[in-house]
Legacy VTK file of the C-alpha trace (Angstrom):
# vtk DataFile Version 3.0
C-alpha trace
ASCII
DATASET POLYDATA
POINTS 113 float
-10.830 -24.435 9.612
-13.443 -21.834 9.331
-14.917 -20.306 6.047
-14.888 -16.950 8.265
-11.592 -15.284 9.002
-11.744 -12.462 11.563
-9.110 -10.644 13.332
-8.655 -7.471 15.275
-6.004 -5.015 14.010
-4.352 -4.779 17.673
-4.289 -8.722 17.583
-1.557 -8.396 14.994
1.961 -7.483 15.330
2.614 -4.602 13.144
6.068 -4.589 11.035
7.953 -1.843 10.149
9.708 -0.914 6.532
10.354 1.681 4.189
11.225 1.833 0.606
14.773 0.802 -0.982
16.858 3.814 -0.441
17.466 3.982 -4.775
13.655 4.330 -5.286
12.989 7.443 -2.851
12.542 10.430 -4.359
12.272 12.487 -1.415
11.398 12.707 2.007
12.472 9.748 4.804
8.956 7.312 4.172
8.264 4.874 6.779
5.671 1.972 6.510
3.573 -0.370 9.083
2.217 -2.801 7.828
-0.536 -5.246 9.861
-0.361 -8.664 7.486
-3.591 -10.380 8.534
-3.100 -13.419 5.786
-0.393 -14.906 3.791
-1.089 -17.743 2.022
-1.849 -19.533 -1.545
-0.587 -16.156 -3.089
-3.014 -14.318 -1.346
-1.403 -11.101 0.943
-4.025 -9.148 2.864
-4.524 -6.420 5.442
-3.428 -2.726 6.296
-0.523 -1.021 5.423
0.745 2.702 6.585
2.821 5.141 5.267
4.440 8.421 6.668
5.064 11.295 4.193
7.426 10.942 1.367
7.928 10.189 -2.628
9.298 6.843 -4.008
9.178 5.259 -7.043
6.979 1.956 -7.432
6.967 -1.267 -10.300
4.395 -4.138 -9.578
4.355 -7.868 -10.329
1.652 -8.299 -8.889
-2.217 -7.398 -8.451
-3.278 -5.015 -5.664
-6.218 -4.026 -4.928
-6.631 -0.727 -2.426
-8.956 0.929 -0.178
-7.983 4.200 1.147
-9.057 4.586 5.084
-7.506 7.824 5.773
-5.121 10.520 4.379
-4.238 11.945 1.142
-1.646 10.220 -1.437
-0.680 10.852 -4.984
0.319 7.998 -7.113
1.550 9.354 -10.756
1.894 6.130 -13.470
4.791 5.982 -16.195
3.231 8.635 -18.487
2.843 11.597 -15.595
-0.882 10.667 -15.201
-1.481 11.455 -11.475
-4.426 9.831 -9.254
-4.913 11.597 -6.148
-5.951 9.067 -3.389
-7.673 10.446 -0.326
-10.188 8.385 2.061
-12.640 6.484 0.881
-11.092 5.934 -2.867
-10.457 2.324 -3.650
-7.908 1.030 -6.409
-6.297 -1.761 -8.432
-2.602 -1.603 -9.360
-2.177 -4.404 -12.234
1.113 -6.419 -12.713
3.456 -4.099 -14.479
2.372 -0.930 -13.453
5.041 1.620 -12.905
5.455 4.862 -11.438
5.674 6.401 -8.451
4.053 7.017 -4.737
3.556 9.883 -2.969
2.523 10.361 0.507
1.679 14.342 1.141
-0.514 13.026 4.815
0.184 9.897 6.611
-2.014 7.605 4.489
-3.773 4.046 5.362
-4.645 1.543 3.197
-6.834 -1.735 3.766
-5.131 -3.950 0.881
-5.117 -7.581 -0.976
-2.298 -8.844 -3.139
-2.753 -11.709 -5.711
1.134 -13.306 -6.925
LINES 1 114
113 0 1 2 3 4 5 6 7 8 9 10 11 12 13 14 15 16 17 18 19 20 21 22 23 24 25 26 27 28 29 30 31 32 33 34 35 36 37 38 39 40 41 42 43 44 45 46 47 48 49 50 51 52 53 54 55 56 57 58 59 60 61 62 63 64 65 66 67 68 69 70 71 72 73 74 75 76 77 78 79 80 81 82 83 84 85 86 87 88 89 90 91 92 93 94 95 96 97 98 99 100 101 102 103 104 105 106 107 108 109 110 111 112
């Protein structure tokens, strides 16, 4: 096995989700997601979203980097973070709030369980 994992986004077959109908606030959001590596806990790659509000709750650690659009995520107390391209994140275990998606946003992303 190489210490070197590389792979092209069109080499991956995307899926396609959206949030549990009781945690959209508004809007109809869709999601893509291209999962380039799942394994020992570790989740990474690119996920997309469409436009549209839900609410979010993590158990996990995620760390973000913003490739293109504009998002708003808002935490438990109303603090909002607006998200645009460039802007990288982490969202720790227990973080809870909400997502919004006012342009179709892309993420590069890596999840620790």
């Amino acid at each position: 096995m190489s210490d070197l994992f590389l792979r092209v986004l069109t080499s991956v077959e995307p899926e396609q989700d959206a949030p549990p109908a009781d945690r959209v606030i508004s809007g109809a959001p869709k999601f893509t997601t291209w999962n380039h590596e799942e394994r020992d806990g570790l989740y990474c790659g690119i996920w997309e979203s469409t436009p549209g509000h839900w609410r979010i709750s993590y158990d996990e650690w995620e760390f973000c980097h913003i490739l293109s659009g504009h998002s708003i995520i808002t935490n438990a107390d109303g603090t909002e973070y607006e998200l645009k391209s460039g802007d990288s994140f982490i969202l720790r275990p227990g973080f809870t709030g909400s997502w919004k998606v006012i342009e179709t946003t892309r993420k590069e992303y890596v999840i620790r369980t």
